[in-house]
N, C-alpha and C positions, 0 to 999 in steps of 0.2 A: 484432421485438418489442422496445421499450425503454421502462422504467419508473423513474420517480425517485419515491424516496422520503424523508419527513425524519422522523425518530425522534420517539414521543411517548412521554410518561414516564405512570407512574402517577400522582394526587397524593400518594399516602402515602410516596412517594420524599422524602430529605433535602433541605433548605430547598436547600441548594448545590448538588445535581442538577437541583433543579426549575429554578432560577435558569439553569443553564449556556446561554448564549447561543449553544451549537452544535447545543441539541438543543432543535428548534424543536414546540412540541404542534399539531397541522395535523388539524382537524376532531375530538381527542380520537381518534387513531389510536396504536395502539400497534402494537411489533412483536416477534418469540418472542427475533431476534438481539441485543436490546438488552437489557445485562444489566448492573447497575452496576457497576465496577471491575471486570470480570473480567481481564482483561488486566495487573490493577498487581496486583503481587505484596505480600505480607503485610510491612509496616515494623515492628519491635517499636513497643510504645506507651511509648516512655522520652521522660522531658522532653528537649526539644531544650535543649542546652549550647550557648552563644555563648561564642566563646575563640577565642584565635589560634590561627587556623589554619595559620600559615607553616609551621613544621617538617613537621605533615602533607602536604601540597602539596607541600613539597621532595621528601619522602621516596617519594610515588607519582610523579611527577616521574621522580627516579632509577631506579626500579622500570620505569617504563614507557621511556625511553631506552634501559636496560642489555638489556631483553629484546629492544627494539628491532635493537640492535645483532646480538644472536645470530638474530635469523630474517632480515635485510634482505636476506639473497641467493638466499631461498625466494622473496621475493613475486615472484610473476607478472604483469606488465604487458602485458593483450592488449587489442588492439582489432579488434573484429571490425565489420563490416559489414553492413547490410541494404540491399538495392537500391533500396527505395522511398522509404526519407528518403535514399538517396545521390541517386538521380534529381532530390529537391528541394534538395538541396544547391546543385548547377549550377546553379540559377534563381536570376537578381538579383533582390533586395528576398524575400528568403525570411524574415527574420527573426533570430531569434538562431542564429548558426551554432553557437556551442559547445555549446547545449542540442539541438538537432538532432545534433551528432554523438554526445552522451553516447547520445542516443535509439536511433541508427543502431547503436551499440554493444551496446545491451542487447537487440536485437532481434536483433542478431545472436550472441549469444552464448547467446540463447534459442532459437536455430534451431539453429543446431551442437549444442547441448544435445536437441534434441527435446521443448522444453518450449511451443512453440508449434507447432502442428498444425493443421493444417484441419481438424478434425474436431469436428462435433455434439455429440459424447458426451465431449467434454473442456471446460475452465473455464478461465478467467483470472481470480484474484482480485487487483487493485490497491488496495495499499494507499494513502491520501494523492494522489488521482488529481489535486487541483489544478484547470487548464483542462481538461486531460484529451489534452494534445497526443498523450503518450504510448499513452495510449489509441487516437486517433485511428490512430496506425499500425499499431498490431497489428490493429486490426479494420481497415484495408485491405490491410494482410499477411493476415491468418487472417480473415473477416468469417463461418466456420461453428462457430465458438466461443464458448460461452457466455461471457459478461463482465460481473463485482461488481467493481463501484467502488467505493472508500469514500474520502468524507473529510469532514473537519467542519464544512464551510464551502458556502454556496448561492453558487456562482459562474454569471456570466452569462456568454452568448457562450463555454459551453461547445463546447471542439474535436469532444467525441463527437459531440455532435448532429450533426455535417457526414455522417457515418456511417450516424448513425439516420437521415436524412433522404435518402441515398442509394441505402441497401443495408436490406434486413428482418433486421439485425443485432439479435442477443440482450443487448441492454445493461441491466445494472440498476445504479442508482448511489445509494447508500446516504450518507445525508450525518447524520454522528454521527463523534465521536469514539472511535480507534480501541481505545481502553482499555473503552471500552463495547462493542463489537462480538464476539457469540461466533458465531463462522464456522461452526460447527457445527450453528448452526441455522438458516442459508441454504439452502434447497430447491435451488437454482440450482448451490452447491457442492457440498451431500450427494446429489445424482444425477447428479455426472459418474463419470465414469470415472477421469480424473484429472484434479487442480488445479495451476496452477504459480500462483505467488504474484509478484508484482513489485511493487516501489515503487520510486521515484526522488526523491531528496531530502527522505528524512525528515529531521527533525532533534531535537536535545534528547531528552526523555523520549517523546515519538514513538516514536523509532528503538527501546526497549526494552518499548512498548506493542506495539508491531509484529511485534518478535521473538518476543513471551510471543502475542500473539495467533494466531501461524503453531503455535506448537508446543502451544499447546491447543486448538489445530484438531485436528492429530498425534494429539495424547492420546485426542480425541471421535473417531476413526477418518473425518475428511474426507481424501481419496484425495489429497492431496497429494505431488505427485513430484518436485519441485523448485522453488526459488527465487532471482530473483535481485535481490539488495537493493541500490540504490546511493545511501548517505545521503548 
């Protein structure tokens, strides 16, 4: 079973919601997960001040180098492995290899972790799914897994579909901006048993939309048991 869907707004929503060209209204369909900002966090309402900024910038700068210095011999540098993008590694004219190994990496450190499972009764929510290469693997690693897509753009010669088109893989792909998306009112997440989360190259205010929308999953009690984020 796989289902794409693209977010439709109310009209009584603000001029600049209506307008967002990520969130496209498709037959006047609305949906419960689409919520405005819920994912951005509350900014006081002070005038914005324009002024040099330098000394500030020096000073987080310093701040973030000095801390740097005391943890660099904590981080952990692992690369783990999955067999099924290694096996397409070996094939000439495969594509981009380095995006394939990060891939190969995350699947595998989703497997030693037990955050990918063949099992029914468990979820994979992606955030930023892109072509959806990523996706494409784990649903031919796990293809008994439920799997939420999101991201905010309608891209063509999506990877998934090779999947959907193969296998009666559970794919639903959610195309909205992830500061709009409340994960807690995904049917597909709030009836697993549990959810692992994964993106791969978020970036900017993404990566902090991202973060606020995993942990207000947390808060709504979707079974979330792990995640692995690599911006």
């Amino acid at each position: 079973m796989s289902t794409d869907v693209s977010a439709a707004i109310p009209s009584s929503e603000s001029q600049t919601y209506q307008r967002c060209a990520y969130i496209v209204p498709r037959k006047n369909r609305s949906y419960a997960w689409v919520v405005q900002n819920i994912n951005i966090k509350d900014i006081p309402n002070e005038e914005e001040k324009f002024e040099d900024l330098t000394k500030e910038i020096s000073e987080v700068s310093l701040t973030v180098e000095t801390e740097y210095e005391k943890i660099k011999s904590e981080i952990m540098v692992e690369y783990e492995e999955a067999e099924i993008v290694e096996n397409d590694l070996k094939k000439e004219k495969i594509g981009k290899i380095k995006h394939l190994k990060q891939i190969s990496s995350i699947i595998g450190h989703l497997m030693k972790n037990k955050l990918l499972q063949n099992d029914p009764s468990k979820a994979v929510f992606e955030l930023g799914v892109g072509r959806g290469q990523l996706a494409f693997y784990m649903a031919s690693q796990a293809p008994e897994i439920k799997y939420v897509l999101v991201d905010y753009s309608g891209i063509k010669h999506k990877a998934d579909n090779k999947v959907k088109n193969k296998n009666a893989v559970d794919i639903k792909r959610i195309r909205c901006p992830i500061e709009h998306v409340d994960a807690s009112k995904i049917p597909s997440l709030t009836s697993s048993s549990s959810v692992s989360t994964v993106c791969k190259h978020f970036c900017g205010s993404a990566t902090d939309y991202g973060i606020n929308c995993i942990t207000n999953a947390m808060s709504n009690n979707v079974p979330i048991n792990g995640f692995c984020l690599a911006p």
